[in-house]
N, C-alpha and C positions, 0 to 999 in steps of 0.2 A: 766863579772864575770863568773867563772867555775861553771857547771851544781852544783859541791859538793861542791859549797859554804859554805851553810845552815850544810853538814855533817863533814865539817872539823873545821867550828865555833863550833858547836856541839862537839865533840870529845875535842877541846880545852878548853869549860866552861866543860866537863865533869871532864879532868884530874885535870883544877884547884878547882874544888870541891871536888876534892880525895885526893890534896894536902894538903887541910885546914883538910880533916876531919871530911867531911860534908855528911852528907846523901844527897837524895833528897829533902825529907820530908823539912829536918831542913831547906837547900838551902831554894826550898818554902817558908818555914818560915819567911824567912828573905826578901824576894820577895810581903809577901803579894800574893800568887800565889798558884795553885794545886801541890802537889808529878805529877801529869798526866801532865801536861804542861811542867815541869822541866823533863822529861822523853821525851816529845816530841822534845821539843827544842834540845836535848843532840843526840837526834838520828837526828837530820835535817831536823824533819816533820814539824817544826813551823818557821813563817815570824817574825824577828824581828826587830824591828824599832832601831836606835843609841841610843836613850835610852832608850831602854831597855837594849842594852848592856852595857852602861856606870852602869848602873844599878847592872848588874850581878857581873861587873868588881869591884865596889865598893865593893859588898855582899862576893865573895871570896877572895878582895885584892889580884887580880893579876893585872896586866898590859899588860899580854895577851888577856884579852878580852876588857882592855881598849881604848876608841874609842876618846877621845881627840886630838887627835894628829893632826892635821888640818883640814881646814873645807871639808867639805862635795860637794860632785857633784853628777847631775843626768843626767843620760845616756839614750836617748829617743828612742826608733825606731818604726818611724810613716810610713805611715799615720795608724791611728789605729781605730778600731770599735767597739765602746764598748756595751755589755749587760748586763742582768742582775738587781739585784737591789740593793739598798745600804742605811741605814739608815744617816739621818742627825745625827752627833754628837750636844749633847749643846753647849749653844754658849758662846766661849771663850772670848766676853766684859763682858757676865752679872760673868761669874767664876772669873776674875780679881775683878770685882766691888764687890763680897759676901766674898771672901777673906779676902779685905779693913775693910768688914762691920763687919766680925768677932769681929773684934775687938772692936766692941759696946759691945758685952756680955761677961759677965764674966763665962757665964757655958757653955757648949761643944756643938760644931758647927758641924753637918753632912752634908756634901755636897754628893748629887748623882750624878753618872754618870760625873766627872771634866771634861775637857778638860783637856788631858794630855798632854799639851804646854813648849814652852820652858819660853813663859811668865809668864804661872803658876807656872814653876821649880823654875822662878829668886823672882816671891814675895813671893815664899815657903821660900826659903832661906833669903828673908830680914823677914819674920817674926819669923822664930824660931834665927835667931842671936837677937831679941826684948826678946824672953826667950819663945816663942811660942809655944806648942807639936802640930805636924802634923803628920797624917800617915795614909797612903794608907792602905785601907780594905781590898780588891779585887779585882779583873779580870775586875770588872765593874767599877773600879777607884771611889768608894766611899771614899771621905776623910773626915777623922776625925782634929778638930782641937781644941785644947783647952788652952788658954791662960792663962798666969801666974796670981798671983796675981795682981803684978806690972810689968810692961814695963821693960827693962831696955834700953832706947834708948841712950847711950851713944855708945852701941853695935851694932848700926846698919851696916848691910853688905853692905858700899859703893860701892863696886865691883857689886855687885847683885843689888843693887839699881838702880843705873847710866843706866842701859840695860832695862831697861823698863819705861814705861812712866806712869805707874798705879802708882806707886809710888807717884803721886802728891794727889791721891785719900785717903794716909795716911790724910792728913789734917784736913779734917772733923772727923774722931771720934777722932784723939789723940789730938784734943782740949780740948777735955772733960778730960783725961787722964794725961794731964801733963800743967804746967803754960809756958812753956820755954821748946823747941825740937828742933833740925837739923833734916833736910834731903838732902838729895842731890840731884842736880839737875838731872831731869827724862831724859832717854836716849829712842828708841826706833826707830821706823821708822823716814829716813830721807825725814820728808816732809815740811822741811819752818821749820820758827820761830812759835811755838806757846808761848803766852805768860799768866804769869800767876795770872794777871791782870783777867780776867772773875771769878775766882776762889773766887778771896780777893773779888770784889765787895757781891759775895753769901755768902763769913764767916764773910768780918768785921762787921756784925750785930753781929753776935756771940762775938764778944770781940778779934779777932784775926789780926796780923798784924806781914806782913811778910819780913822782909828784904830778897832781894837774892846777896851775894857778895860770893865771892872765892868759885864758886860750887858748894853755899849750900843755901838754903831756910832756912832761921833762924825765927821762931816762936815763937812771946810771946801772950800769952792770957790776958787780961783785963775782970775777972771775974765779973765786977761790968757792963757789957757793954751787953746788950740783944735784940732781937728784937723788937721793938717797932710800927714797920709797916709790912706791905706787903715787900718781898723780892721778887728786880725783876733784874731778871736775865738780863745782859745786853749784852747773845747770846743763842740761845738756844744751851747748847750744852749739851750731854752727860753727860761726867764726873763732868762738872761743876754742873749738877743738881743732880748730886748722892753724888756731897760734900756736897751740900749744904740739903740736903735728911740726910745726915749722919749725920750733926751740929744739925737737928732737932730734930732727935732721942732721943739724951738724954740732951733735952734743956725740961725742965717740963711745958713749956706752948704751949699756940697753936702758929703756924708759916705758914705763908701763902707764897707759891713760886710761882710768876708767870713766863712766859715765860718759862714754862719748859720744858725742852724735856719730851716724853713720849712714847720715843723707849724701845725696845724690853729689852736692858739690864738695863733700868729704871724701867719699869714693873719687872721684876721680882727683884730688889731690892725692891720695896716696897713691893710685897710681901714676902719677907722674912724677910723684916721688921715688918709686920702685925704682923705675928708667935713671934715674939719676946717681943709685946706688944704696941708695936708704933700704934697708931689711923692713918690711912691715907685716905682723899677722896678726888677723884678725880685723879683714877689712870688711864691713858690711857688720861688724859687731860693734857694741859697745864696750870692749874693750881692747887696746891696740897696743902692741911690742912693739918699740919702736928701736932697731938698731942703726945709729946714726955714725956719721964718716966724719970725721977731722973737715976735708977737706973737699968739694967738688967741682971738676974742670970738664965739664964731659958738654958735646953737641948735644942735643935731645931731641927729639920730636915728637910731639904729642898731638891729639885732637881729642880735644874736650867733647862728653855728651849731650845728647841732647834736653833739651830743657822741660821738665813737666810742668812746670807753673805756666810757660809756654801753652801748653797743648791743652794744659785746660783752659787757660784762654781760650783758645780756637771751639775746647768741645761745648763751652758756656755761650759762644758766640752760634755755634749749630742748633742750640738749646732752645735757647729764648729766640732768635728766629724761625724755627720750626723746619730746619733744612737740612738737605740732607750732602754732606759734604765728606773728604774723605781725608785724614788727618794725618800724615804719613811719618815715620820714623819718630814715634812717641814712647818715651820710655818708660815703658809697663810698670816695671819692679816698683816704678814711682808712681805711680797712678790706680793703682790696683783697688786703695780701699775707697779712693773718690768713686770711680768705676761701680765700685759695690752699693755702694750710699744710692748711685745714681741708677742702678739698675732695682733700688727697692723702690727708689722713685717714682720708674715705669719706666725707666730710654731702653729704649731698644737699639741694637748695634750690633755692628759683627766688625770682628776682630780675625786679625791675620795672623798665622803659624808666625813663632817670634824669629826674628835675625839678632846678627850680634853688631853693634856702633859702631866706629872705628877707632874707637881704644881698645878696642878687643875682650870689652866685659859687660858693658850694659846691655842688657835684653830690650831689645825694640819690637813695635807692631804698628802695623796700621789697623786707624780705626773708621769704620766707617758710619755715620749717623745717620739715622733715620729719624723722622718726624715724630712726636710720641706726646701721649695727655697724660704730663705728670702730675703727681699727687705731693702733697707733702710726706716726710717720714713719719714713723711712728715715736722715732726718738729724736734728743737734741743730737745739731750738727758739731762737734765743738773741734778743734786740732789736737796733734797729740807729735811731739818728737817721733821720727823715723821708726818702726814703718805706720804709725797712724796717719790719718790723713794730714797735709802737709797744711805749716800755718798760714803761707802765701797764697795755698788755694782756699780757705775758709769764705774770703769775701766774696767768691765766683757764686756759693752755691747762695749769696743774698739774692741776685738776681733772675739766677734759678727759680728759688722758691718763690719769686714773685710771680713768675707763668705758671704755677705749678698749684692746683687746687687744695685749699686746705690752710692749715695756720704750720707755720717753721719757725723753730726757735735755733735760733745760731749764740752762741757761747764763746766771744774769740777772747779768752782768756791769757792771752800772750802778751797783749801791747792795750798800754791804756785809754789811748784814745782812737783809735781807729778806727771801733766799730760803731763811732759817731758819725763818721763821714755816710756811711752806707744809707742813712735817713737822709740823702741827696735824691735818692730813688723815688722819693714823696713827690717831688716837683716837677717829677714824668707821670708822676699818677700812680707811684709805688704804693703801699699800704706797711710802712715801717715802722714801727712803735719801738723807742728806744727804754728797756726797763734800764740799765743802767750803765755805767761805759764801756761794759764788755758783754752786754746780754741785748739782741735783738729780737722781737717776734716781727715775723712777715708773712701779713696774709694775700693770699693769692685766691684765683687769678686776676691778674691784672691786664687792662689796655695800656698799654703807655702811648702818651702825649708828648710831640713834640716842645722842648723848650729850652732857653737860655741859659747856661751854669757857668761858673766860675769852676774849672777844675780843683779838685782835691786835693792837697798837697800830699795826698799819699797815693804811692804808687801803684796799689792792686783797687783801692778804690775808684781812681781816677780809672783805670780802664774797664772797673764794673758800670760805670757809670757811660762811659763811649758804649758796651756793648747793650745795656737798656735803649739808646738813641736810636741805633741797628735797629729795634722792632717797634720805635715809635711810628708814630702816625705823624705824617708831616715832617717840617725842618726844625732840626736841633743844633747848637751852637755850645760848644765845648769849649771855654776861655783859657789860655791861658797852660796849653799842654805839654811844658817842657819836661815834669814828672812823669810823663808818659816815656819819653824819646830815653828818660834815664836808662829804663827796665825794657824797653822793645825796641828792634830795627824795623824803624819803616813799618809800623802795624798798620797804619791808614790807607796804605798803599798796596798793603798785602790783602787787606779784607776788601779792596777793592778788585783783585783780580779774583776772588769767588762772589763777585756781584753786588759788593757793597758800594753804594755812593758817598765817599766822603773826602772834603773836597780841604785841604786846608789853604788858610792865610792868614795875612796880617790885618794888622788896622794901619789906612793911611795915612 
């Protein structure tokens, strides 16, 4: 990309905002943004992420600055050393999951600090085609969100549905909402069949019962059909317990859930659930009283926590470049046994007296990394439901133990094909030996070599793979990274301001 990238994009949103007729000021306006930002941007002093320019290109209706046009590639040049520090963004499961739950209340939802995702973009779009108002505040992606009277799910954005998997998380409150719904089967990372069998066993207490034929989840409710006993989860997982979290809320008696997860983006739905008027105890356990209200009408304000899958990014990106950087409001409570794994591995770090988020419950710290000659462990690395180590971070420590001396055997037992993508690592000069779709050995150390890939179509793969390129040798070319932009804001741009080179574009 030419040095006047930045000042020729700039020059181009300036004439198409002179074409419309538009000040700054107003542009801003329409941006949710400062007149000083749209001044900076317009001279070339500001980094902009694709969308933000799909964004701009919407706001003045040109096609000049419009960035649709094929996907995306990132352009690496390693080996690189990063400094500096960097704040963790919130974490983009619990912003999908408070989205879902909006739509429990009937009066106006504030969400702080969003994740400005592509997965957020696609359930923003399947809730205002429901007749939804959403709309970005500010600079600090505060969103406002306020829901109609009535639903009108006859309108649902099957386009925008189908691309994400949060979608199955509508279930749980438009129970309450409607006798009879479609929705469309959820699309998202390719990892195996998930089925949605876990889901029904948490709602058909609630009266619900779901056909799936011709690409659609067809929903009817059985009002006269209620909880009766203990609700027991028959995996712990996630989103299954946030449906079934969500069916409780505006079920007017008590509901007991056991086997529940009580991960990070579960914690913070209950508590924004609290806010809302929901009774819950038993948060951070596996199992939760849930006393739920008839009805809710109430303002809210929330700000989700921050994200650990997040921030191990960043500490697996310190790792395997050998640098030393400083990782700042990372949510401990969630990081704690990777931390431990990684401190038998040899990292060395120091950690900061904890603070508390601003939901007023997560335990935060900064971490600071220092350079370190790790070893492999003594045991396998495998995941484990809340508090073991978490399943979206399993793939971080593939690339770990690629710089790390010694043989690592990783176990990601959770999803059937994903731990096939990580033998991507070979064609930087990994050393990956796949025994079979859930068991990896990796021997280390490794030099990586710069080279060509086709991104992953899964999501924590595809950015082990970006953070392998970081400590190659030479330039590296990452095809094809819209999986990426699902699960991260702007990570190419972020790991360039602790000194990474990585440059994206199209093909022309």
């Amino acid at each position: 990309m030419p040095d006047d990238y930045k000042g020729r994009i700039g020059n181009l949103i300036r004439d198409a905002r002179k074409h419309r007729g538009l000040t700054q000021s107003q542009l801003a306006e329409r941006l949710s943004t400062s007149q000083s930002a749209i001044n900076r941007i317009e001279k070339g002093h500001q980094n902009l992420s694709l969308e933000m320019l799909a964004r701009i290109g919407a706001a003045v209706d040109s096609e000049i600055v419009a960035v649709g046009a094929g996907p995306t590639h990132l352009r690496i040049q390693g080996p690189t050393t990063l400094s500096g520090s960097i704040d963790v963004k919130t974490s983009k499961n619990a912003g999908v999951a408070l989205l879902c739950a909006s739509l429990l209340n009937r009066g106006r939802t504030t969400l702080r600090k969003v994740a400005r995702i592509e997965e957020v973009n696609r359930l923003l779009e399947v809730l205002e085609s429901l007749g939804v108002q959403t709309k970005w505040l500010n600079d600090d992606n505060d969103l406002e969100i306020v829901p109609p009277k009535d639903l009108d799910l006859s309108r649902i954005d099957e386009a925008a549905a189908r691309r994400t998997r949060s979608v199955i998380m509508f279930l749980g409150p438009l129970l309450h909402r409607a006798d009879a719904f479609d929705l469309p089967y959820a699309g998202g990372c390719n990892l195996g069949t998930r089925t949605v069998e876990p889901h029904m066993s948490a709602l058909r207490p609630f009266g619900l019962e779901v056909k799936a034929t011709d690409g659609m989840y067809h929903a009817q409710v059985n009002r006269a059909i209620v909880p009766g006993r203990p609700i027991v989860l028959t995996e712990r997982g996630d989103t299954v317990t946030e449906n079934a979290l969500m069916a409780a809320a505006l079920h007017a008696g008590t509901t007991t859930i056991r086997n529940a997860s009580s991960n990070y983006m579960v914690q913070d739905l209950c508590f924004y659930l609290q806010k809302l008027g929901v009774s819950i105890e038993g948060v951070g356990t596996t199992t939760l009283r849930v006393t739920g209200v008839e009805t809710i009408d109430v303002d809210v304000d929330y700000a989700p926590s921050e994200d650990p899958i997040e921030a191990m990014s960043l500490l697996a990106a310190a790792i395997v470049t050998k640098s030393s950087i400083t990782i700042r409001r990372a949510p401990i409570e969630f990081l704690e046994i990777e931390l431990a794994v990684l401190s038998e591995m040899g990292l060395q770090y120091h950690q900061s007296e904890e603070y508390v988020a601003l939901n007023g419950h997560t335990r935060l710290v900064d971490i600071e990394t220092r350079p370190s000659q790790l070893h492999a462990p003594l045991d396998k690395i495998h995941p484990m439901p809340f508090p073991g180590l978490n399943i979206d971070n399993l793939p971080f420590f593939a690339v770990i133990a690629a710089v790390a001396q010694g043989q690592t055997f990783l176990h990601d037992w959770v999803y059937e094909n994903r731990a096939i993508y990580l033998t991507e690592l070979t064609k930087l000069g990994g050393q990956v030996k796949l025994l079979d779709p859930h068991r990896v050995m990796i021997e280390g150390p490794t030099s990586f070599s710069g080279a060509e890939l086709i991104c992953p179509p899964a999501l924590r793969p595809a950015v082990v793979i970006l953070l392998a390129m970081l400590a190659a040798k030479g330039t590296s070319v990452l095809r094809g990274t819209y999986v990426i932009h699902r699960g991260y804001e702007d990570l190419a741009e972020r790991l360039n301001t602790l000194g990474a080179n990585i440059e994206t574009f199209r093909d022309i």
